[in-house]
N, C-alpha and C positions, 0 to 999 in steps of 0.2 A: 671530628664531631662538627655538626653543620650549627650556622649562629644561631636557628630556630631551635635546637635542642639546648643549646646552651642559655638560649633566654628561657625555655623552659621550664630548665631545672634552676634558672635563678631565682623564677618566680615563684616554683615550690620550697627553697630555701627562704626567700622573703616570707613564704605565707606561716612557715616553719617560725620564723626569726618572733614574729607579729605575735603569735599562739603563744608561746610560750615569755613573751615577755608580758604580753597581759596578764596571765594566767600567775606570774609570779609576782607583778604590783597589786592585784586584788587577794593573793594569798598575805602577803604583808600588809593590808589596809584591815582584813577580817582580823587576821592575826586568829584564829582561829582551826581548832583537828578537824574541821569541817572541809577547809581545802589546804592541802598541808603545799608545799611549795614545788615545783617539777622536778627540785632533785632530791628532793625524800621518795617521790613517786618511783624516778629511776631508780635510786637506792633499792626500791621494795622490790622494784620490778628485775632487778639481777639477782636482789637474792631468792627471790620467791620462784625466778622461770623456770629452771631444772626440775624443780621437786615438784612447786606445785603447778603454775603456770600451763608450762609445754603439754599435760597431758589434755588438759582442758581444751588448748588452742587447736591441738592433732584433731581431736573429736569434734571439736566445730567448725575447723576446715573441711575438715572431710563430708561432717551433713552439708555443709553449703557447698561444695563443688559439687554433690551429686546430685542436689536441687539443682543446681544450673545448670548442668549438662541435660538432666532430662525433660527438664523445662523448655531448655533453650530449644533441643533436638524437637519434640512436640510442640511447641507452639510455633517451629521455622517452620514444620511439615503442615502444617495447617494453616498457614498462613500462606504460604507456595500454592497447596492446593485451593484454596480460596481464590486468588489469583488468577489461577488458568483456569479454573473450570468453575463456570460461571454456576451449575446443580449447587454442585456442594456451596459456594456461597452464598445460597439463597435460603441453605439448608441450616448452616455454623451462622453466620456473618448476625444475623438476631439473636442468638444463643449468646455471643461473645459482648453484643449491644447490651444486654440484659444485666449480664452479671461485672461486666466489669466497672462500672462505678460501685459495688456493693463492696465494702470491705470484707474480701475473705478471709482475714483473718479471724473474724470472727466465726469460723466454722471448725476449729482446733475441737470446743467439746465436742462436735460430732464423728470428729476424725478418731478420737478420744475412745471413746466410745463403738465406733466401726472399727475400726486399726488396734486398741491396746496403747500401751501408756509405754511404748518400746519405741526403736525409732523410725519405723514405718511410716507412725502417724505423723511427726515433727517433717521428717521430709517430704510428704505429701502435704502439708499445710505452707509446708514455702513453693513447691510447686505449683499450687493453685493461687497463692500470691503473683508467683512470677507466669507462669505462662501467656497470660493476657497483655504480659511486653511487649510478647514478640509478635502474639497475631495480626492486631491492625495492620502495624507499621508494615513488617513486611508484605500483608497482603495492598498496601496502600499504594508502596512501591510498584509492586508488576501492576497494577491495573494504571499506573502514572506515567507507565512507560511511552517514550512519544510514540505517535505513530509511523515515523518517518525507519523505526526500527522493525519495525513490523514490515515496509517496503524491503528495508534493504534483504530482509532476512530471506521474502520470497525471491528477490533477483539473484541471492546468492545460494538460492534452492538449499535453505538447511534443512535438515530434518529435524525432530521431535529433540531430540538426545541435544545434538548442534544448537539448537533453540536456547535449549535451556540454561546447558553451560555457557556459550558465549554469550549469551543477553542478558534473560532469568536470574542468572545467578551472580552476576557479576551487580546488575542492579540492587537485587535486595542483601547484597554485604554489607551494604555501609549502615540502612536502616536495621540491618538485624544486630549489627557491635554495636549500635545507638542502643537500641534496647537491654543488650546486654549490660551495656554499663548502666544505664537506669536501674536496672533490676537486682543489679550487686547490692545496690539501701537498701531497695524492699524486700531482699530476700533476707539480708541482715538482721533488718527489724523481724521478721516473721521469724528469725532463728533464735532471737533473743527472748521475745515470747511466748516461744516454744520450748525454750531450753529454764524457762522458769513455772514451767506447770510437770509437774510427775515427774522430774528428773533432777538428778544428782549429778552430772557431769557435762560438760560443756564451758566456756569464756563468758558466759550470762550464769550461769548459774554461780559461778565462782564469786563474779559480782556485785551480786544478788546478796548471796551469803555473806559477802566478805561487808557489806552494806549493815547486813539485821546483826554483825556482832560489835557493830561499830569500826573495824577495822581498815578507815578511810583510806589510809597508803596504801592499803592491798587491792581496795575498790579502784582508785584511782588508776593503779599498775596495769587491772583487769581491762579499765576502760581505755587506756593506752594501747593495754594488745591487740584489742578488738579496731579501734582506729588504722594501727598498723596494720592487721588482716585487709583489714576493706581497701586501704592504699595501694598494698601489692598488688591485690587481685587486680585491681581497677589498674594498675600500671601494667601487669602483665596483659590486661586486653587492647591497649594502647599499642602495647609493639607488637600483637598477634594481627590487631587490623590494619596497623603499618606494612606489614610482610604481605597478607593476603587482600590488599587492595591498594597497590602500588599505584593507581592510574591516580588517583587523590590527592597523594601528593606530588605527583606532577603539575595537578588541575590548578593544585591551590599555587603551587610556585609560577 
C-alpha cells in the first residue's frame, strides 16, 4: 500500500473519528429521543438490517445505479458529440444552457403523471437531475483540447476511430468520473425525493416512516444506511478511475 493510500484512509478514519464523537457529545448535551446516541443507532441498525433494512437498501441501490448508468452513458454520448461536431452543438449546447440551472426536480409531478406512480418515473426524475453532469464538462473537455494534439494526430495520420480513442477519450475520462461522483448527491437527493412521493419501499421511505411514528433509532439507522450507500459508491468510482486513467496518477506523482 503506497503512503498516499494510507494517508487516505487515515483521513477518512479522522473524518469517521470527528463525526461520530460530535454526534455523541450533542446526544449527551440534548439528552434527548430526539438524537439518541451512535450506538443505540448501531444497535437499531444490526438489529433492523436483515428484516427490515436490507430490502429497502437492495431497491434503492438498484434505482440509483440504473439512474447512473443511463445518465452517465446519455449525457457522455452527448457531450462527445457536442464536442466533435460543432451542428449538433449549436443544435443541444442552448437546450442544455437553458434547463440546467432549473431545478428538475421539480418535474417528479409531471413524470408522475406521464410515467405512473411505479418506478419508471422515480428513475427518470434522477436521470434528468443527473444527466446535465455529464454534458458540459465533458463537452468542455474535447473542445479544451490543446491544439498541439490536433498537429501530432495529423503527422501521425490517425484516423477517425484512432482519433478518438487515443486523444478523445482519454481526455474526457477524468471530467466525465468528475461528474460522476458529483452526480452520486444529486442523484441521491432526487432518489430520496422520489422514494417519498407514491411509494412504500426504498431507504427514504423507511426513513420517512420511521420519522412520522416517532421511531428516532430506526430514522437514525436509515439515515446511516443511506450515508454508507453514497460512500461506497463514491469509493468504488475512486478505484474505477484509478484503473482506467492511470496516466493521473503518474502526472500527479
Amino acid at each position: 500500500m503506497s503512503m498516499k493510500s494510507k494517508y487516505n484512509r487515515l483521513k477518512t478514519l479522522y473524518a469517521v473519528i470527528i463525526v461520530l464523537l460530535a454526534w455523541s457529545l450533542l446526544s449527551l448535551l440534548l439528552n434527548s429521543i430526539v438524537l439518541p446516541t451512535p450506538w443505540a443507532t448501531f444497535e437499531q441498525l444490526t438489529v433492523l438490517f436483515m428484516d427490515k433494512l436490507l430490502p429497502h437498501t437492495l431497491i434503492s441501490y438498484t434505482r440509483l445505479i440504473v439512474a447512473l448508468v443511463i445518465s452517465s452513458l446519455v449525457g457522455g454520448l452527448i457531450g462527445i458529440s457536442c464536442g466533435l461536431f460543432p451542428k449538433v452543438e449549436v443544435l443541444v449546447i442552448p437546450i442544455v444552457d437553458l434547463f440546467y440551472p432549473i431545478p428538475r426536480i421539480a418535474f417528479l409531478p409531471l413524470f408522475l403523471i406521464w410515467f405512473g406512480l411505479g418506478e419508471i418515473s422515480k428513475v427518470i426524475v434522477m436521470v434528468a437531475v443527473s444527466v446535465f453532469y455529464f454534458i458540459l464538462p465533458v463537452h468542455r473537455a474535447i473542445k479544451q483540447l490543446p491544439t498541439t494534439y490536433h498537429l501530432i494526430a495529423q503527422t501521425l495520420d490517425l484516423n477517425r476511430w484512432q482519433w478518438f480513442y487515443h486523444v478523445v477519450l482519454p481526455a474526457c475520462l477524468p471530467a466525465f468520473f468528475t461528474a460522476l461522483k458529483l452526480t452520486v448527491g444529486a442523484a441521491m437527493a432526487a432518489l430520496f425525493f422520489a422514494e417519498n412521493v407514491a411509494s412504500t419501499t426504498g431507504l427514504a421511505y423507511y426513513i420517512m416512516n420511521a420519522w412520522s411514528f416517532g421511531n428516532y433509532p430506526a430514522m437514525y439507522a436509515g439515515i446511516v444506511l443511506l450515508c454508507v450507500m453514497g460512500g461506497l459508491i463514491f469509493s468504488l468510482l475512486n478505484y474505477v478511475e484509478q484503473c482506467v486513467t492511470p496516466w493521473l496518477k503518474q502526472k500527479k506523482e
